[in-house]
N, CA, C and O atoms as a Tripos MOL2 file, in Angstrom:
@<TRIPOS>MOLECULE
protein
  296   295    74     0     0
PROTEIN
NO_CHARGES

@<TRIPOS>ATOM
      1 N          29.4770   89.0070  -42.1140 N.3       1 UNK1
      2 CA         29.1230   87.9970  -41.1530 C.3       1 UNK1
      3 C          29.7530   86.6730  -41.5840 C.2       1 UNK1
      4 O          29.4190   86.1070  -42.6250 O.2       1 UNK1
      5 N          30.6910   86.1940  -40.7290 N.am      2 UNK2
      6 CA         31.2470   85.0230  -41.0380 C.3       2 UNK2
      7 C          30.4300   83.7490  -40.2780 C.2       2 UNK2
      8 O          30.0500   83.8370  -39.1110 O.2       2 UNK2
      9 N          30.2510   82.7380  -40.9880 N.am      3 UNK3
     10 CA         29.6300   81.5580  -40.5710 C.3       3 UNK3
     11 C          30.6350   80.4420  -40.1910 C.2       3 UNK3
     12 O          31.8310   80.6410  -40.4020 O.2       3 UNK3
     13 N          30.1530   79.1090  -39.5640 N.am      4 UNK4
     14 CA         31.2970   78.2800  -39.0120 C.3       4 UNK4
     15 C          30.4480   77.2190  -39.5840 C.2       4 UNK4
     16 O          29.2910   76.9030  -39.3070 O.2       4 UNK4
     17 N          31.2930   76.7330  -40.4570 N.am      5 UNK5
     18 CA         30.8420   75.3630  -40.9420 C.3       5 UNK5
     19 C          31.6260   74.3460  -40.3550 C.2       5 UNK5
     20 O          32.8140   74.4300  -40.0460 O.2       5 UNK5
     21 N          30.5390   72.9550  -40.1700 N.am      6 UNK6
     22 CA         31.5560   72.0410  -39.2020 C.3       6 UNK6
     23 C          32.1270   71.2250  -40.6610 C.2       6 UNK6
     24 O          31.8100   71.2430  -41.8500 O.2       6 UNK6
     25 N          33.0830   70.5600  -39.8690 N.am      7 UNK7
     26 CA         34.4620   69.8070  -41.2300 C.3       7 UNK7
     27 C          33.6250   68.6920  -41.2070 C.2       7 UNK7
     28 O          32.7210   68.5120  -40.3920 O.2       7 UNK7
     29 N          34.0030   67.8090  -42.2870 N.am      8 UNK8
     30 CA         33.6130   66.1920  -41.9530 C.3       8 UNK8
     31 C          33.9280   65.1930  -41.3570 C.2       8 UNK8
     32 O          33.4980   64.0400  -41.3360 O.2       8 UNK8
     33 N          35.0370   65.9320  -40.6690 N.am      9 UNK9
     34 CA         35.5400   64.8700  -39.4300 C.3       9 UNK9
     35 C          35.0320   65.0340  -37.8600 C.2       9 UNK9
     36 O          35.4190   64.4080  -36.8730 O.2       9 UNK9
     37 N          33.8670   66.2640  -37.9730 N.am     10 UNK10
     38 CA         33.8980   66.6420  -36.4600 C.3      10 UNK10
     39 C          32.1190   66.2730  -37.2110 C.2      10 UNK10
     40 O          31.2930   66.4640  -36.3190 O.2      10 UNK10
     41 N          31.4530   65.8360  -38.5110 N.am     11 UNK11
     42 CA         30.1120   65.5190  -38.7090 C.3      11 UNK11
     43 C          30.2680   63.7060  -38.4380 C.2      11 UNK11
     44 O          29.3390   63.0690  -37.9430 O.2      11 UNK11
     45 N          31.6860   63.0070  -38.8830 N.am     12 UNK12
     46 CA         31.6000   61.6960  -39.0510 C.3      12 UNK12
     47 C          31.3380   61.6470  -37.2010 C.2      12 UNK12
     48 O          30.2340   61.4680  -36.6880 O.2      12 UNK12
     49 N          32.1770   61.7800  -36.7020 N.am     13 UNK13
     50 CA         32.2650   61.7140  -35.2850 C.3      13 UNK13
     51 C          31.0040   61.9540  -34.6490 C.2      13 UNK13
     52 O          30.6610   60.9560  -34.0150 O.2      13 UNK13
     53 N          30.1380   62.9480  -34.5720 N.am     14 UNK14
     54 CA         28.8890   63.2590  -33.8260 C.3      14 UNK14
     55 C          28.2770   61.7620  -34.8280 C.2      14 UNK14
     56 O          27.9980   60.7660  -34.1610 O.2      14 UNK14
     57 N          28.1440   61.6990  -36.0000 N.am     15 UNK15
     58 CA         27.3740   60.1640  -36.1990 C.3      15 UNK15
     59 C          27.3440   59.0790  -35.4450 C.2      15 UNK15
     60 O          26.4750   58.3370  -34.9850 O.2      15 UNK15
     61 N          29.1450   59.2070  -35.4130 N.am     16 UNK16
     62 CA         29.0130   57.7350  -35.0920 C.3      16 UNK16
     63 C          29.0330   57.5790  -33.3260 C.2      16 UNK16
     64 O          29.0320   56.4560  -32.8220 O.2      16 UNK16
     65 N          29.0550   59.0870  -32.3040 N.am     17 UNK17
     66 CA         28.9940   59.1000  -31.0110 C.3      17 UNK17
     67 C          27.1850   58.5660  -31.2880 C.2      17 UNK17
     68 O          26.6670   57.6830  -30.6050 O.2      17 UNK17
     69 N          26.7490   59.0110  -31.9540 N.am     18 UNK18
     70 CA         24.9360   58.8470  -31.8470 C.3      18 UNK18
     71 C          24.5560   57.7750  -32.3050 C.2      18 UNK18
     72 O          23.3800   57.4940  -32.0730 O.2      18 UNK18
     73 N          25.3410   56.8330  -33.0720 N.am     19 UNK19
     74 CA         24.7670   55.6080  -33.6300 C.3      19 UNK19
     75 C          25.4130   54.7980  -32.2420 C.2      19 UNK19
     76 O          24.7960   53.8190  -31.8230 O.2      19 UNK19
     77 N          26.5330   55.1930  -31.6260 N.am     20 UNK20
     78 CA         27.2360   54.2090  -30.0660 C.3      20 UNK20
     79 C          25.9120   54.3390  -29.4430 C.2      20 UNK20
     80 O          25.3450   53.2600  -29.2700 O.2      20 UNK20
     81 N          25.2270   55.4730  -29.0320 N.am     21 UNK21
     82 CA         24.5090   55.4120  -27.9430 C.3      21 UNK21
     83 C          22.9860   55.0640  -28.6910 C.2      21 UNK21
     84 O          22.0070   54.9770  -27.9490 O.2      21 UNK21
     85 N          22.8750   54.9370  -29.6600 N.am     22 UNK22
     86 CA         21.6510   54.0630  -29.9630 C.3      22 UNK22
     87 C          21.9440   52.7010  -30.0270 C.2      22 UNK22
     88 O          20.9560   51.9940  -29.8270 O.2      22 UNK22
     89 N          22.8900   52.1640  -30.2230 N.am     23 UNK23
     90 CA         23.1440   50.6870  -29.8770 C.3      23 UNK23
     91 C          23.3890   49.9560  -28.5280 C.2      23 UNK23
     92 O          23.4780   48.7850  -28.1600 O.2      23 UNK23
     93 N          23.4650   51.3460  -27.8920 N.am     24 UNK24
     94 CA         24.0520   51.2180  -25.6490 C.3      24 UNK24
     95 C          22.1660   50.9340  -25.7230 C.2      24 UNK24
     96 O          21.6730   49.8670  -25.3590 O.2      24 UNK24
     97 N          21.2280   52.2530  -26.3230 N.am     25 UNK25
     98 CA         19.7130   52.0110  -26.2060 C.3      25 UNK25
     99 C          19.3350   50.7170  -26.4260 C.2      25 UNK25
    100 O          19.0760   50.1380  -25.3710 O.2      25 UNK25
    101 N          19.1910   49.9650  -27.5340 N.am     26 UNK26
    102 CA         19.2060   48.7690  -27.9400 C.3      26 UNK26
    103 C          19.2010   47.5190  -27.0630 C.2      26 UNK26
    104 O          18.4620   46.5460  -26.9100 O.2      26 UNK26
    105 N          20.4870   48.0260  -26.4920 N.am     27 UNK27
    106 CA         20.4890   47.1090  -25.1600 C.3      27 UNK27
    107 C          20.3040   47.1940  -24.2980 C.2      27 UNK27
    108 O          20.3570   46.2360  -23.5260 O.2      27 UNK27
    109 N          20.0290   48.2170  -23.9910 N.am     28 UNK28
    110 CA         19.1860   48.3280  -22.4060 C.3      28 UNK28
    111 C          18.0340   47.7520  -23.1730 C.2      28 UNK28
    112 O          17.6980   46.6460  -22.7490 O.2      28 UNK28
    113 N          17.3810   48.1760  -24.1270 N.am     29 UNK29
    114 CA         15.8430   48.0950  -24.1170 C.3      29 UNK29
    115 C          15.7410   46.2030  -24.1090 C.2      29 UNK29
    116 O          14.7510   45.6380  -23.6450 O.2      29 UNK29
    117 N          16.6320   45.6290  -24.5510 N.am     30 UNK30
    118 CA         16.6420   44.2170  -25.2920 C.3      30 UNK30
    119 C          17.1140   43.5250  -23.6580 C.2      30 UNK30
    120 O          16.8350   42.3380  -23.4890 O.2      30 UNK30
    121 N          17.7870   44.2540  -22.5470 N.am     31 UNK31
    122 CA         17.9550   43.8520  -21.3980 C.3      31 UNK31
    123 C          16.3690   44.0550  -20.2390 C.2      31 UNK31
    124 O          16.3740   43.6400  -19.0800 O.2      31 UNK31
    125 N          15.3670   44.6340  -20.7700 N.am     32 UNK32
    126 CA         14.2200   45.2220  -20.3730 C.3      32 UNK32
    127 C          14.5240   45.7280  -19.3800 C.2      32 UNK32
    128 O          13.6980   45.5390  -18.4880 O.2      32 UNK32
    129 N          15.5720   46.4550  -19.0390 N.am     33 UNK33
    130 CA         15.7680   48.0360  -18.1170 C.3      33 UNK33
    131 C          14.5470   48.6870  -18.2050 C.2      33 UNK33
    132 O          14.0970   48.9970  -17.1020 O.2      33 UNK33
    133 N          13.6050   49.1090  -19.5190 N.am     34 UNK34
    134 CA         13.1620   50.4700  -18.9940 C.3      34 UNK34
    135 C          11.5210   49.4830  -18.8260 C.2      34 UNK34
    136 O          10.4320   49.9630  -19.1410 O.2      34 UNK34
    137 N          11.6690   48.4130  -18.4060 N.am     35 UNK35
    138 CA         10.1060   47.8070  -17.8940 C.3      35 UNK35
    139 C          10.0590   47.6160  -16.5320 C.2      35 UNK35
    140 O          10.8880   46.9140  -15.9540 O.2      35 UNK35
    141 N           8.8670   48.3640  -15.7930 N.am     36 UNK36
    142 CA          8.5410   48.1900  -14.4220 C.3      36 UNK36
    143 C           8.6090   50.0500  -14.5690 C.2      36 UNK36
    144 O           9.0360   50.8840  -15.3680 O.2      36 UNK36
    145 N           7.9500   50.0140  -13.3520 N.am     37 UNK37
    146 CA          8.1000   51.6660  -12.8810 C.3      37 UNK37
    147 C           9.1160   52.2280  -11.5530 C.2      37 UNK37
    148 O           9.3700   53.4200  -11.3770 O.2      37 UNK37
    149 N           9.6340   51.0850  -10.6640 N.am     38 UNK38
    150 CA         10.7960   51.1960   -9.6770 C.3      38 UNK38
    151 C          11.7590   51.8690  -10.3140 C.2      38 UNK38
    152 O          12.3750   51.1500  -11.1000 O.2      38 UNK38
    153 N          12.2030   53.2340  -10.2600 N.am     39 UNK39
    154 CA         13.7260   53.8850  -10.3840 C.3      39 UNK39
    155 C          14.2100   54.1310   -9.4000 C.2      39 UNK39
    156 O          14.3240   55.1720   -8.7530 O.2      39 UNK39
    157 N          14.7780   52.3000   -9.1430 N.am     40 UNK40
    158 CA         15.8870   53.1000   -7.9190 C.3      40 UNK40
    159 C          17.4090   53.5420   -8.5850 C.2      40 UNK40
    160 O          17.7350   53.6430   -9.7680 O.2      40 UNK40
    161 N          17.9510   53.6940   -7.7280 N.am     41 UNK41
    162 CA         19.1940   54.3570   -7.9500 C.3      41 UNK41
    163 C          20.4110   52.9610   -8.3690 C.2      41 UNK41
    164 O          21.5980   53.2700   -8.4770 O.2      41 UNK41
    165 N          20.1710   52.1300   -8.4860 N.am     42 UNK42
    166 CA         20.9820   51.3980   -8.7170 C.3      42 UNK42
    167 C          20.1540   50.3640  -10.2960 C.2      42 UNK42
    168 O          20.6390   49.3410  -10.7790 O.2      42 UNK42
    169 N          19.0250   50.9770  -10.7000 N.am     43 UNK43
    170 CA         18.5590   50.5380  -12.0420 C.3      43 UNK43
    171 C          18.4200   51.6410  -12.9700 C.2      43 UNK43
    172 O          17.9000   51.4770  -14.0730 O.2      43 UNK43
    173 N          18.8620   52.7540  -12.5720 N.am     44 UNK44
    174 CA         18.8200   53.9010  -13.4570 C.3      44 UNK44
    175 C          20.2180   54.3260  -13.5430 C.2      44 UNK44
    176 O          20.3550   55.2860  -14.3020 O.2      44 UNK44
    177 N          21.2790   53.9150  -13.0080 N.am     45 UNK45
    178 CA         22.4050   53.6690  -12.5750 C.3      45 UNK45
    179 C          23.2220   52.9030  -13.8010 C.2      45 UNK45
    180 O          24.1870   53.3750  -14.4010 O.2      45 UNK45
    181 N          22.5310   51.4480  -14.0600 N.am     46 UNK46
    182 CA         22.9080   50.4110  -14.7850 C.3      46 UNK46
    183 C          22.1800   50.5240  -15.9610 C.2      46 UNK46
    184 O          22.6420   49.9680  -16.9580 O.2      46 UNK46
    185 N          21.2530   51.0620  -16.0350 N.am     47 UNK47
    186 CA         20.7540   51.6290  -17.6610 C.3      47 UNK47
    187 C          21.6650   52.3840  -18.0000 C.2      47 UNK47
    188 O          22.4780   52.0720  -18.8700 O.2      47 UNK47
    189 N          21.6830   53.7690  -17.2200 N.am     48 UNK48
    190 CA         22.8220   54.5460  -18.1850 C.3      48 UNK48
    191 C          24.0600   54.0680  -18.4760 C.2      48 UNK48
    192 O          24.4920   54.1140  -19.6280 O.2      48 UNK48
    193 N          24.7210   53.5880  -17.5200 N.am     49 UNK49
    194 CA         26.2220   52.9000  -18.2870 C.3      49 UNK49
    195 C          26.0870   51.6180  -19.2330 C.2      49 UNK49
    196 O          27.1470   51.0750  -19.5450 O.2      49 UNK49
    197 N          25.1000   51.1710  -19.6360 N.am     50 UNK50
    198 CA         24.1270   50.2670  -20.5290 C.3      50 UNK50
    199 C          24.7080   50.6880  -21.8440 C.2      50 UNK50
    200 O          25.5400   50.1970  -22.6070 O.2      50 UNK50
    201 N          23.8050   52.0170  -21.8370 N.am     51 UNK51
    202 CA         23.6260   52.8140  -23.1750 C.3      51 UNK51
    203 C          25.2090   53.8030  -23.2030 C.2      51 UNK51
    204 O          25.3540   54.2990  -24.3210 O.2      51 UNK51
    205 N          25.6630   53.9430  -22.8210 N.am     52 UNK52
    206 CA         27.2770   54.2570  -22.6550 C.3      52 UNK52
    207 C          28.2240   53.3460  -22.8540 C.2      52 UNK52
    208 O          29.2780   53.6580  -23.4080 O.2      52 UNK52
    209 N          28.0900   52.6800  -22.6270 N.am     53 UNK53
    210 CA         28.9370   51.3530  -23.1400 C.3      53 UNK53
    211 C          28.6410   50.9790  -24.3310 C.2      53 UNK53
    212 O          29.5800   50.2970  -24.7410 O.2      53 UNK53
    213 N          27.8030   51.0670  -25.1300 N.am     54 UNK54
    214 CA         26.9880   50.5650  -26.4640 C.3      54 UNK54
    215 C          27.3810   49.6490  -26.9850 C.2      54 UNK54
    216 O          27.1690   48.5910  -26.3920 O.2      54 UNK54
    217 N          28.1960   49.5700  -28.4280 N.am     55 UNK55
    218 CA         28.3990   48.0550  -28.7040 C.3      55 UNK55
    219 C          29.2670   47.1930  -27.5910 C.2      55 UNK55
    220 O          29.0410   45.9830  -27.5890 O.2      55 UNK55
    221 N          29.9650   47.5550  -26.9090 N.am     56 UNK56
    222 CA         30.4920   46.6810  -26.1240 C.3      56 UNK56
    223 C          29.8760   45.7310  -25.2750 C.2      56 UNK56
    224 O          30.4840   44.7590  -24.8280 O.2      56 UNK56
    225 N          28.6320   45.9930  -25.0270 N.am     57 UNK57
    226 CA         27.5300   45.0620  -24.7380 C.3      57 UNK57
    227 C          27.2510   43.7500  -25.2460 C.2      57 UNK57
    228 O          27.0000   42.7260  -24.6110 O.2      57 UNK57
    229 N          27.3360   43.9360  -26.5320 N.am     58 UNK58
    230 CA         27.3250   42.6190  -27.3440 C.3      58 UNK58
    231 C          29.1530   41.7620  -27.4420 C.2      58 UNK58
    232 O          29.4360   40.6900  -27.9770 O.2      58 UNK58
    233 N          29.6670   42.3060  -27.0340 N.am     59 UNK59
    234 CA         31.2640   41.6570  -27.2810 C.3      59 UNK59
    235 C          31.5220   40.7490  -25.7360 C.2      59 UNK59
    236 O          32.4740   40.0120  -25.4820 O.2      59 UNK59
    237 N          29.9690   41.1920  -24.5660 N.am     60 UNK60
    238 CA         30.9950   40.7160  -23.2090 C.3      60 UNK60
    239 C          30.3450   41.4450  -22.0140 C.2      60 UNK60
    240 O          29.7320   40.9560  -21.0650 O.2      60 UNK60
    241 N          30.6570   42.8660  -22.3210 N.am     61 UNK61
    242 CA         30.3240   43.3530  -21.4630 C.3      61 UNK61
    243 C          28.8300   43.8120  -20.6300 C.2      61 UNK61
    244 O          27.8650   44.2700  -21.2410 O.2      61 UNK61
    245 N          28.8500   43.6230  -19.3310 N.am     62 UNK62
    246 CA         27.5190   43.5550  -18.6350 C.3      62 UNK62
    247 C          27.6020   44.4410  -17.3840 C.2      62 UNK62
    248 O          27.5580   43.9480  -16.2570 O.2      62 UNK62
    249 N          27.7490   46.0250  -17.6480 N.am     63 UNK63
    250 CA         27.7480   46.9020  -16.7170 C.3      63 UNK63
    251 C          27.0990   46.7560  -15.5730 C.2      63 UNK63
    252 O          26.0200   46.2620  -15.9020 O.2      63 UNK63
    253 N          27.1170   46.8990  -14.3870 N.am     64 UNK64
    254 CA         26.0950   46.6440  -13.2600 C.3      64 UNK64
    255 C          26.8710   48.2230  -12.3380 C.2      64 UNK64
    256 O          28.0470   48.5770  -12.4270 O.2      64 UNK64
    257 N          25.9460   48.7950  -11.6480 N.am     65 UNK65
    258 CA         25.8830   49.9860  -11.2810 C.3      65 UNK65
    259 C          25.3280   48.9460   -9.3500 C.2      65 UNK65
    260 O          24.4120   48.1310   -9.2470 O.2      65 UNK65
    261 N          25.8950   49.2290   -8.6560 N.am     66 UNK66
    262 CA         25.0750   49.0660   -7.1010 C.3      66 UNK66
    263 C          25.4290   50.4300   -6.2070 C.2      66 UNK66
    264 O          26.5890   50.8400   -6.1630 O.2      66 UNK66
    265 N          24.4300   51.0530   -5.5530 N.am     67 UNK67
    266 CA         24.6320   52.0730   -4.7040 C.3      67 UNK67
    267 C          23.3550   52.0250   -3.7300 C.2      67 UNK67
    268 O          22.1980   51.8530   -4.1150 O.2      67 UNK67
    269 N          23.7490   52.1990   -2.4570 N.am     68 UNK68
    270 CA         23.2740   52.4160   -1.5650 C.3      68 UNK68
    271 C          22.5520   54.0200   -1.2840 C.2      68 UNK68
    272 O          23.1650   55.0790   -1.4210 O.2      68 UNK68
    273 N          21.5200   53.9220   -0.9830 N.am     69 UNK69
    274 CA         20.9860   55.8040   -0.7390 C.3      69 UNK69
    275 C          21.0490   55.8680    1.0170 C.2      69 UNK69
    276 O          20.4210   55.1150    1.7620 O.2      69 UNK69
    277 N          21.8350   56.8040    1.3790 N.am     70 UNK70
    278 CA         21.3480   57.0250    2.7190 C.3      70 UNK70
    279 C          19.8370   56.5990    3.3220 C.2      70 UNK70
    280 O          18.6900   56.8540    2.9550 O.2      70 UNK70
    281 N          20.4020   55.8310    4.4180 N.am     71 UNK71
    282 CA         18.9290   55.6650    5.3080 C.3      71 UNK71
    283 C          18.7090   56.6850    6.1080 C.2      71 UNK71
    284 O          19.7470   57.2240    6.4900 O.2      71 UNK71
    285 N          17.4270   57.2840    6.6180 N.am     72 UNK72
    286 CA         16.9800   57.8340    7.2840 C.3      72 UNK72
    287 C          17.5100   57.6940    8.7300 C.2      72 UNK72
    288 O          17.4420   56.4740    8.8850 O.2      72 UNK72
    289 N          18.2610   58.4830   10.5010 N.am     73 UNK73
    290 CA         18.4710   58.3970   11.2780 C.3      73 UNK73
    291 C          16.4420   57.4400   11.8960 C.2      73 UNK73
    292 O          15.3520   57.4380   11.3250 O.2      73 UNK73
    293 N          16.8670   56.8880   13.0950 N.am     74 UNK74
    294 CA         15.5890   56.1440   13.7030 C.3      74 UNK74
    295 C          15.2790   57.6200   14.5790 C.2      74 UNK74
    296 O          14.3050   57.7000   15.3270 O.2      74 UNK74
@<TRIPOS>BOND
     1     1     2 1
     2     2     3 1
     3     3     4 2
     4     3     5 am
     5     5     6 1
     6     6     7 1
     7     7     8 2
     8     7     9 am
     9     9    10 1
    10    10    11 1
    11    11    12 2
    12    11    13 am
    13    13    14 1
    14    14    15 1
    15    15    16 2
    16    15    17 am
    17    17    18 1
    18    18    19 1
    19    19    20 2
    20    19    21 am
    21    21    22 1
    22    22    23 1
    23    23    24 2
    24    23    25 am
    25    25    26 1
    26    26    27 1
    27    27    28 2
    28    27    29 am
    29    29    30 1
    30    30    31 1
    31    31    32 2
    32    31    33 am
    33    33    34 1
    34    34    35 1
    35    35    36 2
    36    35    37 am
    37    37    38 1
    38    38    39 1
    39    39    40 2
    40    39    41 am
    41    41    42 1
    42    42    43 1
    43    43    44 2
    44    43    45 am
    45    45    46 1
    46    46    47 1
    47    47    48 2
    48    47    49 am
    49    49    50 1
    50    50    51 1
    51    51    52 2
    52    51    53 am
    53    53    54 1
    54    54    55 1
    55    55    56 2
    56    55    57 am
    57    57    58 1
    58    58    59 1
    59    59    60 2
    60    59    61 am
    61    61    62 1
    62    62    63 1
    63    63    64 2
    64    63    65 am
    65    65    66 1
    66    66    67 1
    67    67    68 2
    68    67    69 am
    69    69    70 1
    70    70    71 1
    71    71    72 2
    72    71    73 am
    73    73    74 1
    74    74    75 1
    75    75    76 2
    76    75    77 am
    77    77    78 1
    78    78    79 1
    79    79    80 2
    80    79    81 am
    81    81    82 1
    82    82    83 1
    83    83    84 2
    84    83    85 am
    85    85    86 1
    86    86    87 1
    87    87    88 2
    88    87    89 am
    89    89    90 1
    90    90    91 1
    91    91    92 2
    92    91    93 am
    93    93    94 1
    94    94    95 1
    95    95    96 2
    96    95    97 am
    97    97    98 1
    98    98    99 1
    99    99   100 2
   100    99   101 am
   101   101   102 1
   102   102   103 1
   103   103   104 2
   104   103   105 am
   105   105   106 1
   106   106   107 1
   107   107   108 2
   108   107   109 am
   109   109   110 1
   110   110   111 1
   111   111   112 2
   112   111   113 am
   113   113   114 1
   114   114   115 1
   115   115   116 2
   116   115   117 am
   117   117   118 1
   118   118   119 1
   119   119   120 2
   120   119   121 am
   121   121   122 1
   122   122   123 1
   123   123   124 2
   124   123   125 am
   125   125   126 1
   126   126   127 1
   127   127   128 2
   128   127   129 am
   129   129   130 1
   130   130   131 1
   131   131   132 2
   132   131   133 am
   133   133   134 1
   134   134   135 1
   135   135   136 2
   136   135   137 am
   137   137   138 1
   138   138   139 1
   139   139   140 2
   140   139   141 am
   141   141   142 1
   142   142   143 1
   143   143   144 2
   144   143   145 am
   145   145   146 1
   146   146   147 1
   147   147   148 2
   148   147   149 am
   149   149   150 1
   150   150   151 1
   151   151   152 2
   152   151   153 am
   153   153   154 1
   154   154   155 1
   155   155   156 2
   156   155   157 am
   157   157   158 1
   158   158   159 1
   159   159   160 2
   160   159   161 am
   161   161   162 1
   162   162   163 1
   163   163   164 2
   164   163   165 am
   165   165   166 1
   166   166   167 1
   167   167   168 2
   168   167   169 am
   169   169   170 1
   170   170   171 1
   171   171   172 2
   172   171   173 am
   173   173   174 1
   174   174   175 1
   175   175   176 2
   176   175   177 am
   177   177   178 1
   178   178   179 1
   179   179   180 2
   180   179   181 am
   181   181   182 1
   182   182   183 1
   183   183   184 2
   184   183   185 am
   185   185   186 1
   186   186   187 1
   187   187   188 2
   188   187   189 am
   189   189   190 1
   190   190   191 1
   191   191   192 2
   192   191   193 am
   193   193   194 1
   194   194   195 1
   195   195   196 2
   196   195   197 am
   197   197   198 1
   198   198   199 1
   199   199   200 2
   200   199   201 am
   201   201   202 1
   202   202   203 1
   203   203   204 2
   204   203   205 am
   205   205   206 1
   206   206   207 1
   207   207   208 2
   208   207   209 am
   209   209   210 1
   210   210   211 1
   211   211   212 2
   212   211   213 am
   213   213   214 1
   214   214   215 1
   215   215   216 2
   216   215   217 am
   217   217   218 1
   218   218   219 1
   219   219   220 2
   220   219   221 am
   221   221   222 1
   222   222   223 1
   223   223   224 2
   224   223   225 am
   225   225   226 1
   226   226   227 1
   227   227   228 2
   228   227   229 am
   229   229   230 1
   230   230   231 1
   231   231   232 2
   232   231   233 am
   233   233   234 1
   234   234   235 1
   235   235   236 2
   236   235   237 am
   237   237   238 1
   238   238   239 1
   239   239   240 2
   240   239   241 am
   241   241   242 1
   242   242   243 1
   243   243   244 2
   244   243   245 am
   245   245   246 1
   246   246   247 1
   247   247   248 2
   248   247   249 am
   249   249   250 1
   250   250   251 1
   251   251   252 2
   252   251   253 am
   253   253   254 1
   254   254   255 1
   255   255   256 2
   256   255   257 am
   257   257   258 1
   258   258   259 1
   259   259   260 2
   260   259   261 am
   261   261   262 1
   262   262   263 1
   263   263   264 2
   264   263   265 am
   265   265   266 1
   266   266   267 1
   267   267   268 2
   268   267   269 am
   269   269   270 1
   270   270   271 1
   271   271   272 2
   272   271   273 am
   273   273   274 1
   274   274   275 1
   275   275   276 2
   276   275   277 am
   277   277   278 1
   278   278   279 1
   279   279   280 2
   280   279   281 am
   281   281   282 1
   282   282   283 1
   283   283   284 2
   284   283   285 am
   285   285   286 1
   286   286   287 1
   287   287   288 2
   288   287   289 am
   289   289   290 1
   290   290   291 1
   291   291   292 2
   292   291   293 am
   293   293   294 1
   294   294   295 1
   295   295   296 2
@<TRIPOS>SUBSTRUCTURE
     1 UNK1         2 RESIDUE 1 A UNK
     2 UNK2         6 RESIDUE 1 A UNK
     3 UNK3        10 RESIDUE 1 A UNK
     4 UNK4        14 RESIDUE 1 A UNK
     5 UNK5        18 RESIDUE 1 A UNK
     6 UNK6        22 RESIDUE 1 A UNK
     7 UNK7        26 RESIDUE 1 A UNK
     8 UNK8        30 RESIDUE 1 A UNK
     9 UNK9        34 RESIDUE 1 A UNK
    10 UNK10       38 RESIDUE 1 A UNK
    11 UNK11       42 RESIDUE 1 A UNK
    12 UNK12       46 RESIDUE 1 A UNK
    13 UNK13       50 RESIDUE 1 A UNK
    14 UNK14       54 RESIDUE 1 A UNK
    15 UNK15       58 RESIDUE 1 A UNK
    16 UNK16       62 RESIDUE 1 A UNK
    17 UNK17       66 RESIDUE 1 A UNK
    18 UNK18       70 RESIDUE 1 A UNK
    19 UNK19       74 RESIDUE 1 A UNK
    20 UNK20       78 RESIDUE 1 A UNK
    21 UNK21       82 RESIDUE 1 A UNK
    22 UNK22       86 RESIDUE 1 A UNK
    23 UNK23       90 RESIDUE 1 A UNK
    24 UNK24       94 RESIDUE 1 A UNK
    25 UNK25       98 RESIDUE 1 A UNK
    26 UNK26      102 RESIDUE 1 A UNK
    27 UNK27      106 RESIDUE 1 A UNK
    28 UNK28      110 RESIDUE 1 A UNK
    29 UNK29      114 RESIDUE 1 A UNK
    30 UNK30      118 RESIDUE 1 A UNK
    31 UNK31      122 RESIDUE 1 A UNK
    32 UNK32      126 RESIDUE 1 A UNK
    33 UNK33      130 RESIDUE 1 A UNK
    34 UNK34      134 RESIDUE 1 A UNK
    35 UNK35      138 RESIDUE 1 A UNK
    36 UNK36      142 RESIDUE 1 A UNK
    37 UNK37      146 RESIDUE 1 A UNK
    38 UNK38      150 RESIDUE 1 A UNK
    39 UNK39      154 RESIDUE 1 A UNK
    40 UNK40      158 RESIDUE 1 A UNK
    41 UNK41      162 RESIDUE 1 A UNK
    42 UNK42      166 RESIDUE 1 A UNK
    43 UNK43      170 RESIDUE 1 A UNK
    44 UNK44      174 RESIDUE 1 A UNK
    45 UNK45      178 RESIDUE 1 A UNK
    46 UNK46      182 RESIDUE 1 A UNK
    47 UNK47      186 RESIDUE 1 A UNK
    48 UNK48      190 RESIDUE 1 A UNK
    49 UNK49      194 RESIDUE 1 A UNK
    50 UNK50      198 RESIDUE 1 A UNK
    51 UNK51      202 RESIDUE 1 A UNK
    52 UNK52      206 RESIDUE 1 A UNK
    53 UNK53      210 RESIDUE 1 A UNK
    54 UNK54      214 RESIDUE 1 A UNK
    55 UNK55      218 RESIDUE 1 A UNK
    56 UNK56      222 RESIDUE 1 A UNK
    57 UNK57      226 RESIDUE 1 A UNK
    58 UNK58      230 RESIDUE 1 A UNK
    59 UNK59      234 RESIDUE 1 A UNK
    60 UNK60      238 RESIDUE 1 A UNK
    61 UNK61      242 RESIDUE 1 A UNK
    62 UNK62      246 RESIDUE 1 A UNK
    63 UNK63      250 RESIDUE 1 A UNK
    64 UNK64      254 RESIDUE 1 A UNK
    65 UNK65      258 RESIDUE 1 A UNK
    66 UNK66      262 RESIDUE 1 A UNK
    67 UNK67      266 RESIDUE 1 A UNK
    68 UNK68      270 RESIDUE 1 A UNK
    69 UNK69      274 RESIDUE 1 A UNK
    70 UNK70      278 RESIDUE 1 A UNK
    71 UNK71      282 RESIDUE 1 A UNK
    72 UNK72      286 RESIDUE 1 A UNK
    73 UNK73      290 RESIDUE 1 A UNK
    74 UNK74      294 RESIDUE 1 A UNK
């Protein structure tokens, strides 16, 4: 039975993808995204590319997400 050990370049990488998106968290949370209970589609929208963007948040950047949901016919 052969096993697959991961290298240390494919362990540095998953670190540092998980330390990006705890610092994207950071700022949403420090932007108070996840306060109030309204999830519309255009604040759950701008959280996630928040926390996707991660440090770049602090250098400048200020993702904003806007989308419209279909209205209902009258």
């Amino acid at each position: 039975m052969v096993t697959r050990r991961a290298t240390t370049s494919s362990r540095v990488v998953t670190v540092l993808v998980v330390i990006w998106l705890l610092i994207g968290l950071a700022a949403a949370a420090q932007r108070n995204y996840f306060a109030g209970s309204d999830a519309t589609c255009a604040k759950v929208g701008t959280t996630l590319v928040t926390i996707v963007a991660g440090p770049l948040n602090y250098v400048g950047a200020n993702p904003k997400i806007d989308c419209e949901a279909p209205q209902p016919s009258r």
